[in-house]
N, C-alpha and C positions, 0 to 999 in steps of 0.2 A: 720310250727309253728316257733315261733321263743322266744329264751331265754334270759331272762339280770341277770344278774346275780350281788349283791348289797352287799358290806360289812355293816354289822350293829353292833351296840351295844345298850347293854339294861343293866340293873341292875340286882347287883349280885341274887334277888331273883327273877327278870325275867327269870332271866337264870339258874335258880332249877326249875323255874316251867316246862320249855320248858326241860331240860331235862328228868324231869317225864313223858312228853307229849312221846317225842320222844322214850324212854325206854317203853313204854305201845306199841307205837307206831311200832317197832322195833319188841316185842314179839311175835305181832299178825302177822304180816311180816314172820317170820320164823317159828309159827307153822301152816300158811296156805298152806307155802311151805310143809311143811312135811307131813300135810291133803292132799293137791294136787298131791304127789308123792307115796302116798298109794293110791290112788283114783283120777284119773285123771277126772271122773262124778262128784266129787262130788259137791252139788247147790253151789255155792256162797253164794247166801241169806242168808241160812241157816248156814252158815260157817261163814258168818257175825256175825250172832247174835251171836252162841255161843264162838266163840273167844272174839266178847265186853263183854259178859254176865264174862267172865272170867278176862281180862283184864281190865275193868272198873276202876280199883282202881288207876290206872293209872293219871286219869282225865280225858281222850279221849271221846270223845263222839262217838254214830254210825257212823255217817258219816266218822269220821276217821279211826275208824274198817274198814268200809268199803274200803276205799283208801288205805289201809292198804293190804286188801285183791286182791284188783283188781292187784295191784304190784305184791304181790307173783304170782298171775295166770301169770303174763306178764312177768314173768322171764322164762328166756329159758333152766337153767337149776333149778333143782327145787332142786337139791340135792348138790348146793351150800353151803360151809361154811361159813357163815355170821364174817368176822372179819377177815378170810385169814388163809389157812392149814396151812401156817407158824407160824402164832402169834399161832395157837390152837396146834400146836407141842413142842412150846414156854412154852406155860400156861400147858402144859402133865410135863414138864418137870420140871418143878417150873421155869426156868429161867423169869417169867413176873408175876405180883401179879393178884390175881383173879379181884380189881378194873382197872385193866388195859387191862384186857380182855374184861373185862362189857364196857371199854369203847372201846375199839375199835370194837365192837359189834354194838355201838348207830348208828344207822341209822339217815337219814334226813326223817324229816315228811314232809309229802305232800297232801294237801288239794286241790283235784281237783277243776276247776273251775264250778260256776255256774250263767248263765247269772240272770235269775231270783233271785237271791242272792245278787242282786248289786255286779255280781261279781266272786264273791266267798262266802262260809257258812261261814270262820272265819276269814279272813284277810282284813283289811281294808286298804287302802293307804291315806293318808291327799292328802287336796288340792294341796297342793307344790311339794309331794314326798318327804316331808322330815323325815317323819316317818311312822309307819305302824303297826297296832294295830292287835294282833292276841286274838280272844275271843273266850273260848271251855267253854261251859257251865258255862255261864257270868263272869267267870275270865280271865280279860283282861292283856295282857305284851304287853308292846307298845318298839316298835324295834324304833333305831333313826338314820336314814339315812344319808348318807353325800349328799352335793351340789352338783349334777350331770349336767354338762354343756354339750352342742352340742346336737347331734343326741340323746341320746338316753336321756338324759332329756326331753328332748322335748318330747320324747314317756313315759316316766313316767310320767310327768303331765298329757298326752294324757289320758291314763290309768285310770288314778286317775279321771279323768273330765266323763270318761265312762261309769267308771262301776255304779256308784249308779245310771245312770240314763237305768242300766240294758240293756245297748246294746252291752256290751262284756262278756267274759268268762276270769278271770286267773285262773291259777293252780299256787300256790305258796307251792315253797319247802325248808323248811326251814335246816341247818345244823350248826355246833358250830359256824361258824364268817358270811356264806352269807345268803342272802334271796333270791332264784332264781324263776323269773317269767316269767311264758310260756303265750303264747294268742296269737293268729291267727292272723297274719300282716294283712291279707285280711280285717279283721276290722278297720282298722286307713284306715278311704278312705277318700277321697275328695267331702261331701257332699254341696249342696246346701243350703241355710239359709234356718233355721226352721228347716229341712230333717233330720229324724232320721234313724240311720243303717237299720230298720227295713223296715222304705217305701224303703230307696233305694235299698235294698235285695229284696225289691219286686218288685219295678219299673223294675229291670235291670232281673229278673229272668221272668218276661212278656213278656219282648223286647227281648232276647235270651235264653229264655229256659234252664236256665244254670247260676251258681252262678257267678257273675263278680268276675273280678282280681282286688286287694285290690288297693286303692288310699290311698295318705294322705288327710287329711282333710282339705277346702279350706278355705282362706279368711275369708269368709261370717259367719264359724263359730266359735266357742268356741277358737281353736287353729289350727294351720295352721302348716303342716308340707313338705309344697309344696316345691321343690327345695333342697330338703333334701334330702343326699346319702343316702342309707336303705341296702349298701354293702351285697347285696342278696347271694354274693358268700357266705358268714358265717353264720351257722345255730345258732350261741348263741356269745354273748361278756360275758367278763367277765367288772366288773368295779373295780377300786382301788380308 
């Protein structure tokens, strides 16, 4: 997998909603750890629902309960202090204000990806990459991207051009200045004209019984990322 990771800016009431998002976001994060570390059985599902059913006021929709939850299962330690034993010996002591705890508390939100989704459930990317539109229960904050040139431009347009036509997956994770987006490099391959991810995942899974290793995409279609370093030694960039 691989990450890019994107400085944005939105407006100042973009950025109350997002943190209301992520403060909902964040709560269910740390009481599913707490569910999980009393009860390492217990469903999910059902942990979903009644952490949203609780946290709702938030604005968050299921889906992000959910993401929400699958996070807390995937942390390895489950009895983590969210915001650091330091700052919470801090806040014991009065030396930091209870607002300054709550914020270094805020977690980044993360909405797994979904192919069928164009994508993903709530983030959109513009044609260009130049901005990116996140919508939870039809309130929209649109993020506004800088001009990313080289390599990895060229993969954000890539992205952008993919996903509505639902032949990739992102997971975008949002925090106070970046927007970090994860998706499978295997998917930016070097198709034939017309050839959607989907035939060629099949053509090639026919021919070798086994998913082919990712190509950029040639020529013949949409965008072409052929000749382009892809620096495999690095699992994420960051961008400034």
């Amino acid at each position: 997998m691989q990450t890019i990771s994107i400085p944005y800016q939105t407006t100042t009431e973009g950025r109350t909603v997002l943190t209301a998002w992520r403060r909902g976001y964040g709560a269910i994060v740390r009481s599913a750890c707490q569910a999980l570390r009393r009860d390492a059985g217990t469903a999910l599902k059902e942990l979903t629902t009644t952490l949203y059913d609780r946290h709702r006021v938030s604005g968050i929709d299921h889906w992000l309960a959910h993401c929400a939850v699958l996070e807390a299962a995937a942390l390895p330690e489950k009895d983590i202090v969210f915001g650091g034993k330091g700052a919470l010996q801090r806040r014991q002591k009065g030396l930091i204000s209870n607002d300054q705890w709550k914020a270094l508390r805020l977690r980044p939100m993360t909405s797994i990806g979904v192919r069928n989704f164009n994508g993903n459930r709530h983030f959109r990317l513009s044609d260009g990459g130049r901005a990116c539109t996140v919508t939870v229960l039809k309130k929209p904050v649109v993020l506004h991207l800088p001009e990313i040139q080289g390599t990895w431009g060229k993969i954000i347009r890539a992205l952008a051009l993919l996903a509505p036509d639902k032949e990739i997956s992102i997971q975008f994770r949002i925090d106070s200045h970046r927007l970090h987006l994860t998706f499978d490099e295997m998917d930016l391959r070097r198709l034939q004209p017309g050839e959607t991810l989907t035939l060629a995942r099949d053509r090639d899974q026919a021919a070798s019984g086994r998913r082919a290793r990712g190509r950029g995409r040639g020529p013949g279609s949409r965008f072409d990322l052929s000749g382009v370093s892809r620096r495999p030694e690095r699992s994420s960039e960051t961008l400034r």
